[in-house]
C-alpha positions in Angstrom: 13.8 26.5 50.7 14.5 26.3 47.0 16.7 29.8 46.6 15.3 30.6 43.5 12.1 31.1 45.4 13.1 34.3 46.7 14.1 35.9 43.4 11.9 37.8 40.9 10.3 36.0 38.4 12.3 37.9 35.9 16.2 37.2 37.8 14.4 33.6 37.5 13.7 33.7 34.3 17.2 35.0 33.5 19.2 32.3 35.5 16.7 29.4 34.1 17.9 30.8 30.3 21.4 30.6 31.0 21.4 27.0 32.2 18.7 26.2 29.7 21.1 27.4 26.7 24.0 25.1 27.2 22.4 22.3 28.3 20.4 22.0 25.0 23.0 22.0 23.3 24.4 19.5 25.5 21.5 17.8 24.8 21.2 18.2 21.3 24.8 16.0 20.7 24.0 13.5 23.0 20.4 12.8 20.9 21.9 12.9 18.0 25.0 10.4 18.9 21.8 7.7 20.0 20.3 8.2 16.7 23.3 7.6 14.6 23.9 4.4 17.2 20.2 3.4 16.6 20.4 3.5 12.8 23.4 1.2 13.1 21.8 -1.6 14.9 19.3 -1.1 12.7 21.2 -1.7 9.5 23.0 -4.2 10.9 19.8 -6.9 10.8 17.6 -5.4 8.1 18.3 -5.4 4.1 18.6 -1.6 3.8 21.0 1.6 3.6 21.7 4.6 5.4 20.4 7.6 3.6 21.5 10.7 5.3 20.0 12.9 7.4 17.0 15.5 8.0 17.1 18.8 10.1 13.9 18.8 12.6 13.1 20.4 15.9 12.0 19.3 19.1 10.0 20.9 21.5 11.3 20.1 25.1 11.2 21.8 28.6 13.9 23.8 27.9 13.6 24.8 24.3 13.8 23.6 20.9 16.1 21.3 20.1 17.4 21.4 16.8 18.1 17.5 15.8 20.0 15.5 12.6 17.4 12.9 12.4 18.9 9.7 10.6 17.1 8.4 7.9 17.4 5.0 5.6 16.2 4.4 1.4 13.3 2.5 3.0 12.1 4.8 5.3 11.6 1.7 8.1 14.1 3.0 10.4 12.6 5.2 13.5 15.0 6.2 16.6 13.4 4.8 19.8 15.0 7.7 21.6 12.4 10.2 20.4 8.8 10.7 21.1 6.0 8.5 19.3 4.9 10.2 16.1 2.8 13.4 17.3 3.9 13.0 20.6 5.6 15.9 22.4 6.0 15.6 25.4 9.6 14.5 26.3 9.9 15.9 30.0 11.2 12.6 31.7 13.3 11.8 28.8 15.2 15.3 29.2 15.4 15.0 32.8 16.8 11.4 32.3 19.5 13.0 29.8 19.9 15.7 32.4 21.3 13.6 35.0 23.6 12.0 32.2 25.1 15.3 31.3 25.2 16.6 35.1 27.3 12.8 36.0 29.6 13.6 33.6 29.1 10.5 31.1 29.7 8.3 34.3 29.8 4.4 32.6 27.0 2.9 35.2 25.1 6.4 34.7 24.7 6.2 30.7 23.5 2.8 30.8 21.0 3.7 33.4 20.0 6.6 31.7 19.6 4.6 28.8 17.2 2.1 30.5 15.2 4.7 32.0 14.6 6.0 28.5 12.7 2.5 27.9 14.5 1.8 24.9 14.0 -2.2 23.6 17.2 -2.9 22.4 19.0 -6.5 23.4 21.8 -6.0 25.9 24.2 -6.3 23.5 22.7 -3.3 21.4 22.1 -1.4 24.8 26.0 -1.3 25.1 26.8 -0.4 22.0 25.0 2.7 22.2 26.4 2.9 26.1 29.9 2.9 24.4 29.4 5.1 21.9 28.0 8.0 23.6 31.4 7.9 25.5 33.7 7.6 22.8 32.1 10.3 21.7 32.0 12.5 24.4 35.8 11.8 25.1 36.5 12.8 21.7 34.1 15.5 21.4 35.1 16.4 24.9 38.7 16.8 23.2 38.2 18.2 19.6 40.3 21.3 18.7 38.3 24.2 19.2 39.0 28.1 17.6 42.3 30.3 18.0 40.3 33.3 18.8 37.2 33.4 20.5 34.8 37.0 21.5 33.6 35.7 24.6 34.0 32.8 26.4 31.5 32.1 29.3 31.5 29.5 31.9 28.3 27.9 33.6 27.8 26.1 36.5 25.0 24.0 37.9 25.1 21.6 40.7 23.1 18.1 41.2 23.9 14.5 43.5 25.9 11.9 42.0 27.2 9.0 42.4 30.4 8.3 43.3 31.6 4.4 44.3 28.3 4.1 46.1 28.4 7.2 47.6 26.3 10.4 46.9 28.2 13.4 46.8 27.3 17.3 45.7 28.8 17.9 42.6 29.6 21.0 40.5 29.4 20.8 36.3 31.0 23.9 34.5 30.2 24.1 30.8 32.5 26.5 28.7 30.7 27.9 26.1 32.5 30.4 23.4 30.7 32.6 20.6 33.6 32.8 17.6 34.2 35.5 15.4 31.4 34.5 12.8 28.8 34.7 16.1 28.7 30.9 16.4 28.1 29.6 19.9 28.9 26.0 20.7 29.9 24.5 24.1 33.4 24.2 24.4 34.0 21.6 27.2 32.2 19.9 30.9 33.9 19.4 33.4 33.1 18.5 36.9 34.3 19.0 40.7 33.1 17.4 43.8 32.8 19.6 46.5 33.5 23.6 46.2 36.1 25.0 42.8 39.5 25.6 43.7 42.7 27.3 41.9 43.8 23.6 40.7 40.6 23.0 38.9 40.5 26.2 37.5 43.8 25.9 36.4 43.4 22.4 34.7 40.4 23.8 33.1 41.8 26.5 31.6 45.1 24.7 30.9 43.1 22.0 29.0 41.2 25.4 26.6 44.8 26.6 25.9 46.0 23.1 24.6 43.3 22.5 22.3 43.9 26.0 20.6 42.1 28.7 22.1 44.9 31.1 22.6 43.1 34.5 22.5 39.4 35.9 24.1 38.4 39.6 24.2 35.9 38.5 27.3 35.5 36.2 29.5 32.1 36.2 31.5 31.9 34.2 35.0 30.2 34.2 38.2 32.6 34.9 41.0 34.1 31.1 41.4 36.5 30.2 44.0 39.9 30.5 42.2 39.0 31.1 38.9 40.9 34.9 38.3 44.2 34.0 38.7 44.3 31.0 36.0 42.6 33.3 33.9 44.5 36.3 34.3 47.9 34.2 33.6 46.4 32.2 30.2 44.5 35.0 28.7 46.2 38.4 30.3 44.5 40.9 27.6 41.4 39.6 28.2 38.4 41.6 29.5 37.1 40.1 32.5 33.6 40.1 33.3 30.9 38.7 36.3 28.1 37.6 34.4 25.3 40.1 34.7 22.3 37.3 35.9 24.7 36.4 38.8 25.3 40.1 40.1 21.5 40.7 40.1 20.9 37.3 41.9 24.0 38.1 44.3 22.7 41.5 44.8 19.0 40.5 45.8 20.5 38.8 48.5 22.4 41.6 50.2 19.9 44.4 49.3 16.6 45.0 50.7 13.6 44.9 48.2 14.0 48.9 47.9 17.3 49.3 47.2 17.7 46.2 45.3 14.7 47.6 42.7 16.7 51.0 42.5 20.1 48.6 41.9 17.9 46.8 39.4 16.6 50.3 37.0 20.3 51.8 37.3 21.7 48.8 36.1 19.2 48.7 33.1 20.4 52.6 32.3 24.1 51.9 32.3 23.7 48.9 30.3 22.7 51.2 27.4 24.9 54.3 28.2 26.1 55.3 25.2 30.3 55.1 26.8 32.0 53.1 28.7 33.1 56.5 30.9 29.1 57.5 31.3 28.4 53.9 32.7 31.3 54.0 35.2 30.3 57.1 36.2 26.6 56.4 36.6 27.6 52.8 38.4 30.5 54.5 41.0 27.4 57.1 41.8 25.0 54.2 42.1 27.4 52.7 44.8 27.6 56.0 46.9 24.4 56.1 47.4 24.4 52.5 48.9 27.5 52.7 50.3 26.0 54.3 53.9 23.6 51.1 53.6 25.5 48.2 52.8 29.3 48.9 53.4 31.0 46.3 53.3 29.0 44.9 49.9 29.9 47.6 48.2 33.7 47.4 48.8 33.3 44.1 47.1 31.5 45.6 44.2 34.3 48.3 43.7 36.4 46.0 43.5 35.4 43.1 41.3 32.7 45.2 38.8 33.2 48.2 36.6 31.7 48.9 33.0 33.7 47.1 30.1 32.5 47.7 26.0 32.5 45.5 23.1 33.4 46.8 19.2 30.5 48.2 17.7 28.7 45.7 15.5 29.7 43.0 17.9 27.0 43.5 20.4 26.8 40.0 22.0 23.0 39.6 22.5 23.0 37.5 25.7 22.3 37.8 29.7 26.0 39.4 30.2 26.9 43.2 31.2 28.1 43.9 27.8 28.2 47.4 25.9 28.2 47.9 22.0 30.2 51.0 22.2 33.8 51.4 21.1 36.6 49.0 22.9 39.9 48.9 21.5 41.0 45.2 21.2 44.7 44.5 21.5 45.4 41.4 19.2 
C-alpha cells in the first residue's frame, strides 16, 4: 500500500509541494543545459548565430518551469527537448528527467534518459549533449555557494536504481538554502544506497562548509539517521528544526484519527502565536493531554520539537514550523 494513501489530502498535498519545489528546479537546469547543447549542434552545421536567450514558462506536472530558451538571428533553431509548438503536455518527458535527477547523473542513465526523450540527434550529437549535462552537473554540483544563508532545508525522496546491474533502493537529498535577499536555489544532490548514516551526513555537510556556507540561522530536516551531530558540530548557533510536513505525516501515524485532528488545529494555533513562550506553552499543554494516550511518542516529541522564531520581516513563507516573531540571531 502506497503510504501516502493513508494521509489527508491536505498532509498529501503538503509533502507533494515540498518534493515538487526542488525538483523543478532541478529540472529547470537540466532543460536548460540540453537547450544550450542543442543550439550548439545546431550551429555547428547551419550558416547562423547564436542570439541570446528568451525567458518562457512551462507548464508540467509539477509546476511551472521557468526556462532560458536559446534563440539564433534566423529564428530556425527549435530545442527537440521541449514540447511541439502548442503542445503541453510533457508528463513522460518529466518523469524521464525524474529518474535522471533521482540516479544521480549516472553516465548509462543520462544517455538513456536522453533516448527515451526521442530526441533525433546522430550518436555523435547524442553524446555530446550526454557529456555535457555531466560536466555541468559536476560543476554546478561544486560552485561556491553563499557565506550566510536563513534557512537551509534538506529533502529526501527515494526511487530504484541501477547500480552495476543490480537494482538497489536509493535515497537523493537535495539541499536547498533561501539567502538573505529571499533567493532560493538548490544547493547540492547527493545520494545514499541503503538507509543515511553519520558518515554521509558528515561528508554532506563537510562538502556545504568547503564551498562557503559557514553560517545558517535554521536548518529544517526530517528526523534522518545521523544527521544532528554533523550538524550541531559545523553550524553550532544554528536553530534546528524538523520540518513541519514530516511531523504531521509522522504524527498521523502514531495518532488515532481523533487525536491526530486535535494535534492537527493546535498546531495551526501555535504556528501563529504571537511568541515564541505562548507557542511553547500551548505545544508542552498539547502534549499533556496526549501524553496518558501515547506515552512513549510523546517522550520523543519533548525531546526533539519545541517552538523556535525567525526576525520579524523574515517570515519564511514555506511548509516549515517557522514563527515571524522576534529571534535574536547571534552572528
Amino acid at each position: 500500500m502506497n503510504p501516502k494513501e493513508s494521509l489527508p489530502k491536505d498532509i498529501i498535498t503538503d509533502i507533494n509541494e515540498l518534493s515538487n519545489s526542488s525538483l523543478r528546479l532541478l529540472l529547470e537546469e537540466i532543460l536548460n543545459r540540453i537547450m544550450k547543447s542543442e543550439r550548439e549542434i545546431y550551429l555547428s552545421s547551419n550558416d547562423d548565430y547564436a542570439n541570446g536567450y528568451i525567458e518562457r514558462g512551462l507548464g508540467t506536472p509539477l509546476g511551472k518551469l521557468s526556462l532560458s530558451s536559446p534563440r539564433t538571428r534566423t529564428g530556425e533553431f527549435r530545442s527537440q527537448v521541449l514540447p511541439d509548438r502548442y503542445k503541453r503536455d510533457i508528463d513522460e518527458r518529466i518523469n524521464i528527467m525524474k529518474s535522471l535527477v533521482s540516479s544521480h547523473y549516472n553516465p548509462n542513465d543520462v544517455s538513456r534518459a536522453l533516448r527515451g526523450m526521442g530526441m533525433s540527434y546522430s550518436p555523435e550529437d547524442m553524446e555530446k549533449i550526454k557529456e555535457d549535462i555531466l560536466r555541468e552537473f559536476r560543476q554546478w554540483n561544486k560552485r561556491p555557494i553563499p557565506h550566510d544563508l536563513i534557512s537551509l532545508y534538506i529533502d529526501a525522496y527515494e526511487s530504484p536504481v541501477g547500480y552495476d546491474g543490480e537494482v538497489k533502493k536509493t535515497s537523493t537529498f537535495t539541499a536547498i538554502g533561501m539567502d538573505f535577499n529571499g533567493r532560493k536555489d538548490v544547493y547540492g544532490i547527493y545520494t545514499f544506497a541503503g538507509r543515511e548514516n553519520k558518515e554521509f551526513w558528515l561528508n554532506v555537510i563537510n562538502d556545504l562548509n568547503n564551498r562557503g556556507l559557514k553560517r545558517v540561522m535554521i536548518v529544517v530536516t526530517d528526523d534522518f539517521q545521523g544527521i544532528t551531530e554533523p550538524i550541531n558540530a559545523m553550524y553550532p548557533k544554528a536553530k534546528r528544526q524538523l520540518c513541519l510536513v514530516h511531523l504531521l505525516r509522522n504524527a498521523r501515524k502514531n495518532f488515532s484519527l481523533e487525536h491526530y485532528s486535535f494535534f492537527k488545529k493546535q498546531i495551526d494555533i501555535i504556528k501563529n502565536s504571537p511568541s515564541e513562550k505562548e507557542g511553547n506553552a500551548i505545544f508542552n499543554a498539547l502534549l499533556d493531554t496526549l501524553e496518558p494516550f501515547y506515552g512513549k511518542y510523546i517522550d520523543y516529541l519533548r525531546e526533539n520539537i519545541d517552538c523556535h522564531s525567525t526576525p520579524a520581516g523574515v517570515r519564511i513563507h514555506c511548509n516549515f514550523w517557522l514563527n515571524y516573531t522576534l529571534f535574536k540571531l547571534i552572528l
